[in-house]
N, CA and C atoms as a LAMMPS dump frame, in Angstrom:
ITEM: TIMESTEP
0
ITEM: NUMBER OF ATOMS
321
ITEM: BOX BOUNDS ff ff ff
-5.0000000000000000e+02 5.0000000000000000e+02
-5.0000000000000000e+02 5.0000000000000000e+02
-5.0000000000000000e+02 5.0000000000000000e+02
ITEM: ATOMS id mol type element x y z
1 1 1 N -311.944 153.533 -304.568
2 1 2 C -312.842 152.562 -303.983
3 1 3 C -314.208 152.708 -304.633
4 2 1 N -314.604 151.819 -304.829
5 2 2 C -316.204 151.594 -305.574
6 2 3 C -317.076 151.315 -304.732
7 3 1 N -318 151.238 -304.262
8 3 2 C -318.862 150.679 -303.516
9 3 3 C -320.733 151.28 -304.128
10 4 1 N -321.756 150.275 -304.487
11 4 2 C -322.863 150.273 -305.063
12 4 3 C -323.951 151.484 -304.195
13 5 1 N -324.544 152.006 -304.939
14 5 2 C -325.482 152.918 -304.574
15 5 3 C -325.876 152.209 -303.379
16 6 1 N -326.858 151.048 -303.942
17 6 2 C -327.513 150.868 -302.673
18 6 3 C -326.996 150.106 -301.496
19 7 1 N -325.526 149.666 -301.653
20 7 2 C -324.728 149.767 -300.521
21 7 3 C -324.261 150.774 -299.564
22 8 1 N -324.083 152.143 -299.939
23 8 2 C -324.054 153.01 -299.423
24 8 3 C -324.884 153.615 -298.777
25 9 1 N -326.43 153.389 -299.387
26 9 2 C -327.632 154.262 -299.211
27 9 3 C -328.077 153.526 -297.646
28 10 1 N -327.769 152.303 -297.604
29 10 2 C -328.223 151.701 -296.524
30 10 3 C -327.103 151.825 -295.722
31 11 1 N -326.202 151.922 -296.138
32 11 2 C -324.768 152.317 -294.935
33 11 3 C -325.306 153.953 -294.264
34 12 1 N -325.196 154.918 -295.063
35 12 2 C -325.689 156.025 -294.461
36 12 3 C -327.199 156.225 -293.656
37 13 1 N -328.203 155.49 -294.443
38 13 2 C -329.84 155.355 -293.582
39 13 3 C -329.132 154.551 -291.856
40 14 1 N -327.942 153.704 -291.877
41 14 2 C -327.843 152.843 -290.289
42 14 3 C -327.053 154.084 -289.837
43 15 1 N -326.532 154.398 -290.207
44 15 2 C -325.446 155.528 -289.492
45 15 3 C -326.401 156.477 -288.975
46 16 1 N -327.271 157.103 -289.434
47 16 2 C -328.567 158.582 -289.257
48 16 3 C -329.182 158.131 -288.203
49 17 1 N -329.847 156.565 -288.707
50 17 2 C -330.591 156.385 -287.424
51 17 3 C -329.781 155.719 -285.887
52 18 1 N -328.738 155.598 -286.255
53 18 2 C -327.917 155.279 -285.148
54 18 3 C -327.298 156.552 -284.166
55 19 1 N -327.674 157.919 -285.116
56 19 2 C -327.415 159.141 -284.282
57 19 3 C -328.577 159.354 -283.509
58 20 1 N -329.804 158.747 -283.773
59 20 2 C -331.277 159.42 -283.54
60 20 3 C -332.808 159.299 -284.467
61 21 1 N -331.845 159.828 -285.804
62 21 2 C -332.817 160.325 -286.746
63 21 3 C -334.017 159.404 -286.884
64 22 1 N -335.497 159.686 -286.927
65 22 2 C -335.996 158.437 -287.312
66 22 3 C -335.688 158.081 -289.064
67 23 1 N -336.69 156.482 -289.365
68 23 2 C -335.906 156.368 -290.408
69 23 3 C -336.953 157.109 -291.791
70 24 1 N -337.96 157.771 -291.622
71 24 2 C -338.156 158.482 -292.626
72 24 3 C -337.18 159.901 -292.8
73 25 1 N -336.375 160.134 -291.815
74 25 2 C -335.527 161.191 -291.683
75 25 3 C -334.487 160.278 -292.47
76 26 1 N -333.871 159.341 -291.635
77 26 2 C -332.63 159.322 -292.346
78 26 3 C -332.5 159.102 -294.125
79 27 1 N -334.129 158.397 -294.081
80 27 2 C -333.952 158.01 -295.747
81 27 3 C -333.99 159.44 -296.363
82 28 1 N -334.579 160.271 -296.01
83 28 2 C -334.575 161.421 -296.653
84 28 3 C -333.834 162.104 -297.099
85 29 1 N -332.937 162.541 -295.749
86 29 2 C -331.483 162.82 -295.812
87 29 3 C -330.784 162.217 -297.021
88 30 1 N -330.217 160.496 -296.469
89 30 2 C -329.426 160.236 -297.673
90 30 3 C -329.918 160.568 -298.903
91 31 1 N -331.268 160.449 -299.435
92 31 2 C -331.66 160.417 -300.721
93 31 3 C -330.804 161.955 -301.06
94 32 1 N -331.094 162.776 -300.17
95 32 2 C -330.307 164.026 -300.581
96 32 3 C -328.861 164.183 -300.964
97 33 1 N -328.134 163.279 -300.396
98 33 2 C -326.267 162.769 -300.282
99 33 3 C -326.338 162.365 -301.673
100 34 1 N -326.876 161.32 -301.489
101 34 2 C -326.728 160.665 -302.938
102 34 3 C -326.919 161.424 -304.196
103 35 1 N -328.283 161.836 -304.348
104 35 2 C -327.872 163.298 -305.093
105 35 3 C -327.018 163.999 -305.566
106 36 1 N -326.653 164.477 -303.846
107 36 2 C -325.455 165.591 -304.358
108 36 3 C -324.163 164.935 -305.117
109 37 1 N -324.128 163.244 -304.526
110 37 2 C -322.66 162.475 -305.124
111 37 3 C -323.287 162.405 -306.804
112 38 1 N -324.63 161.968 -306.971
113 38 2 C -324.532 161.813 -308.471
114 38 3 C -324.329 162.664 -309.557
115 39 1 N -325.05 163.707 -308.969
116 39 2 C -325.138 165.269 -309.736
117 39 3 C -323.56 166.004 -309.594
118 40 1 N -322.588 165.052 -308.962
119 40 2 C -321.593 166.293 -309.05
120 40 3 C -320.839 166.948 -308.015
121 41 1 N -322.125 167.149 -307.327
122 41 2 C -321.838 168.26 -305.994
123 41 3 C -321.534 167.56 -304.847
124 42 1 N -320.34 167.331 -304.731
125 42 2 C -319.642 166.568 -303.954
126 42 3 C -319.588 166.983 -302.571
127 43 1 N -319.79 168.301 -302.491
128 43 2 C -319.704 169.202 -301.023
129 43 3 C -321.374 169.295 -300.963
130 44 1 N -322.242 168.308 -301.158
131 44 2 C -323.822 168.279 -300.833
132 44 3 C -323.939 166.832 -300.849
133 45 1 N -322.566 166.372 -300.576
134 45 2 C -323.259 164.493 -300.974
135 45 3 C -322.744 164.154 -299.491
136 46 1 N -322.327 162.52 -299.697
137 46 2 C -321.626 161.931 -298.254
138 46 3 C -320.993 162.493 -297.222
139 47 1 N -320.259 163.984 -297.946
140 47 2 C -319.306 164.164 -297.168
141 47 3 C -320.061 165.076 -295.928
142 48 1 N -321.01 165.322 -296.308
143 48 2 C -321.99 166.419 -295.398
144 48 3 C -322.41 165.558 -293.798
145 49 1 N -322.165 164.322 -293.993
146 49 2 C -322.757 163.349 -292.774
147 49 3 C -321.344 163.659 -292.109
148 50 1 N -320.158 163.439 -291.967
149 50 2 C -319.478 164.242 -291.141
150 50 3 C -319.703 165.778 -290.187
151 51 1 N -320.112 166.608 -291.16
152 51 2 C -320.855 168.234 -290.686
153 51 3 C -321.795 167.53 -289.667
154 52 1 N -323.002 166.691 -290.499
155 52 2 C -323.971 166.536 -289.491
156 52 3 C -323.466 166.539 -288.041
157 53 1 N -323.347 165.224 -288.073
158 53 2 C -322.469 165.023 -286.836
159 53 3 C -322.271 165.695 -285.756
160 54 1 N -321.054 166.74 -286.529
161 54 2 C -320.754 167.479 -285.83
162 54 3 C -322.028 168.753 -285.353
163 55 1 N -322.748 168.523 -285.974
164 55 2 C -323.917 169.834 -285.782
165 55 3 C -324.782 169.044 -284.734
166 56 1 N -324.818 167.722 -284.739
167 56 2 C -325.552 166.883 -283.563
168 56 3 C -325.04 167.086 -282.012
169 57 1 N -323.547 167.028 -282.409
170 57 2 C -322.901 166.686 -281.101
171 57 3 C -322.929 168.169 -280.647
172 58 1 N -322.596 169.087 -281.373
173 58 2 C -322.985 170.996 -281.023
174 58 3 C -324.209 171.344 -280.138
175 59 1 N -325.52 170.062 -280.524
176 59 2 C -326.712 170.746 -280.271
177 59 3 C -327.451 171.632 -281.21
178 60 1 N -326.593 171.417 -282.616
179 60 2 C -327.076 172.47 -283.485
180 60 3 C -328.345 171.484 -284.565
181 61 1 N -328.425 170.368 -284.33
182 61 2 C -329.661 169.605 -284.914
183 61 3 C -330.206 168.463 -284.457
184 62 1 N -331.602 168.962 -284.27
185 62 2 C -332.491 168.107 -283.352
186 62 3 C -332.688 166.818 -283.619
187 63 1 N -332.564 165.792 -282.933
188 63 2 C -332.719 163.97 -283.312
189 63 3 C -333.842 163.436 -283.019
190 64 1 N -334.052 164.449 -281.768
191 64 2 C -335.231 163.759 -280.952
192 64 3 C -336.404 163.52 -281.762
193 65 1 N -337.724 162.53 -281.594
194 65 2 C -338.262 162.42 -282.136
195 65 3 C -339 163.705 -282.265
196 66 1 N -340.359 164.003 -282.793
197 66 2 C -341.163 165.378 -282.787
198 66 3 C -341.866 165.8 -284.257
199 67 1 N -343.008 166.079 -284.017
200 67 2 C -343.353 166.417 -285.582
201 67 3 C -342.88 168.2 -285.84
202 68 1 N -342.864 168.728 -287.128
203 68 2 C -343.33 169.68 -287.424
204 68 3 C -344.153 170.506 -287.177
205 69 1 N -344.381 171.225 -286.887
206 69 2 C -345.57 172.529 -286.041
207 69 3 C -345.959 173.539 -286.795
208 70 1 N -347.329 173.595 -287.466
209 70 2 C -347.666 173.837 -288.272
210 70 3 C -347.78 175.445 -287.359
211 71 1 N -347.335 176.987 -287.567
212 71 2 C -347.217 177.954 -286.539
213 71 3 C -348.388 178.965 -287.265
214 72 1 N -348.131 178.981 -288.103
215 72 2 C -349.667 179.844 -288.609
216 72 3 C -350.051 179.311 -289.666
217 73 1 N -351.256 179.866 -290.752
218 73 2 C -352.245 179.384 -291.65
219 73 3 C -352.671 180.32 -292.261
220 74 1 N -352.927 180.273 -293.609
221 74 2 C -354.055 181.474 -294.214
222 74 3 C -354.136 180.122 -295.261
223 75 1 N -355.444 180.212 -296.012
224 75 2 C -355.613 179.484 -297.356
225 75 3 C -354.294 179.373 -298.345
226 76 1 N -353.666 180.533 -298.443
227 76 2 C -352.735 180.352 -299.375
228 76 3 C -351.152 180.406 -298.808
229 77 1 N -351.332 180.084 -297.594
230 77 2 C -349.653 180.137 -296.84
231 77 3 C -349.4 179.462 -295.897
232 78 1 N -348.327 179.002 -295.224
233 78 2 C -348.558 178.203 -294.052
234 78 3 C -346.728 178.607 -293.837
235 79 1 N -347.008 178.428 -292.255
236 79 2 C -345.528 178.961 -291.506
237 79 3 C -345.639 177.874 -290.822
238 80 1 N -344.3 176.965 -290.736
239 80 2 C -343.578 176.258 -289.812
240 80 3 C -342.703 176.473 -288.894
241 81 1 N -342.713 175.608 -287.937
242 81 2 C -341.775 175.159 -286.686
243 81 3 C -340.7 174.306 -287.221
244 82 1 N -339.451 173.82 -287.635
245 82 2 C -338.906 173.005 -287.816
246 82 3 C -338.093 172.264 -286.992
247 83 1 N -338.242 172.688 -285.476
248 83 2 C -338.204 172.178 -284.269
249 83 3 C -336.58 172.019 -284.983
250 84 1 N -335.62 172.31 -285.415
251 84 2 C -333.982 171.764 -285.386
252 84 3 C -333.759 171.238 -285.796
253 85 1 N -335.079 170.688 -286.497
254 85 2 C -334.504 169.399 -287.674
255 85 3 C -333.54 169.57 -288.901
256 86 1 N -332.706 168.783 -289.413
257 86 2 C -331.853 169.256 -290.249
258 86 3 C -333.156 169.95 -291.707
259 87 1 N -332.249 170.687 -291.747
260 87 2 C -333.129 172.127 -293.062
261 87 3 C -333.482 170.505 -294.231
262 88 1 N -332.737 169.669 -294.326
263 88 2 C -332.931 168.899 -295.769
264 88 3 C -334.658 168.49 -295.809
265 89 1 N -334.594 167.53 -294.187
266 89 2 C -335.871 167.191 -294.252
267 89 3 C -336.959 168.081 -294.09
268 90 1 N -336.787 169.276 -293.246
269 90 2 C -337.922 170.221 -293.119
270 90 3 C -338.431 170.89 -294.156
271 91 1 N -337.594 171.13 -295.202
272 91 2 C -337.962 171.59 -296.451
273 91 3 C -338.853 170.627 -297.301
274 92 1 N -338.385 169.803 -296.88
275 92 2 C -339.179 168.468 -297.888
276 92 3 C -340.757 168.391 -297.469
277 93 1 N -340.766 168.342 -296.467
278 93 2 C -342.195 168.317 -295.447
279 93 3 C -342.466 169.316 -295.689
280 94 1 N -342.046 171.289 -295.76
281 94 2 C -342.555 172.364 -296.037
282 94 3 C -343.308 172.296 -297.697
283 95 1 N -342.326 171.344 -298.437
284 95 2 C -343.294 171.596 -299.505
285 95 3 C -343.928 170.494 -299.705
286 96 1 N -344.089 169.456 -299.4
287 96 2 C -345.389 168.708 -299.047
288 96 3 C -346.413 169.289 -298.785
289 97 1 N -346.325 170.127 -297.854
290 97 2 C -347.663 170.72 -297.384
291 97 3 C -347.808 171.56 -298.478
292 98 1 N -346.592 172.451 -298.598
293 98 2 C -347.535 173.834 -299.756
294 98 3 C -347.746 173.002 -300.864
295 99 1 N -347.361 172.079 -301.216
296 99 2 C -348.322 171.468 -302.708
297 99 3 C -349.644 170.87 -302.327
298 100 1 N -349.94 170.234 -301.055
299 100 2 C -351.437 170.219 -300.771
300 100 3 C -352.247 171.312 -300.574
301 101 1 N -351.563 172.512 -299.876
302 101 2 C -352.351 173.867 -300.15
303 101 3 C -352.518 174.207 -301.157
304 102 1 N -351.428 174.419 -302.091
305 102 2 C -351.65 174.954 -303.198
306 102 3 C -352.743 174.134 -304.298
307 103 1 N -352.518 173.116 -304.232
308 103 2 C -353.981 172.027 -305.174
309 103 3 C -355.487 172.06 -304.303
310 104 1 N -355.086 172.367 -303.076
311 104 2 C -357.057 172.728 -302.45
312 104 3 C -357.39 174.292 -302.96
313 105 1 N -356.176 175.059 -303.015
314 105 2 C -356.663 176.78 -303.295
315 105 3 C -357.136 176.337 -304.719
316 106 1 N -356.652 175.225 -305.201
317 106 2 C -356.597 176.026 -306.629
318 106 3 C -355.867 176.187 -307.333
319 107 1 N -354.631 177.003 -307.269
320 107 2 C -353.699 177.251 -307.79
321 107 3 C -352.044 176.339 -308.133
């Protein structure tokens, strides 16, 4: 079966946010699926929204809305809360921030 990138990409973004996710989450997510389907890594692409799922319906990843919680600070470090959010997007947002820290330090 064939079906177009961005047929899929928007099939998986309705499915995410139909669990919860908002939709800067879900786009995030898929952008990550897709990835893993282009690059190869087939056990990091589509097939992972099944797992989700199941990690939703567990209680093992948070939907609810909620930001990130920034938990401590120094100039050159910063510790997060990722409140349960799936690891894809919290990482993404973790280094968001450390590349704005890291370009105000300086470094």
């Amino acid at each position: 079966m064939e079906i177009k990138i961005s047929e899929i990409t928007k099939l998986s973004e309705r499915i995410l946010q139909k669990w919860g996710f908002s939709v800067e989450e879900a786009k995030l997510i898929t952008a990550n699926f897709i990835e893993g389907e282009l690059t190869g890594k087939k056990t990091h692409g589509l097939v992972r929204l099944v797992w989700m799922k199941k990690q939703i319906d567990a209680g093992k990843i948070n939907v609810k809305p909620g930001k990130i919680e920034i938990v401590k600070e120094t100039p050159v470090s910063i510790m997060i809360d990722g409140e349960n959010k799936p690891g894809l997007y919290v990482i993404q947002k973790a280094l968001d921030l450390g590349i704005k820290k890291a370009k105000k330090s300086g470094n």
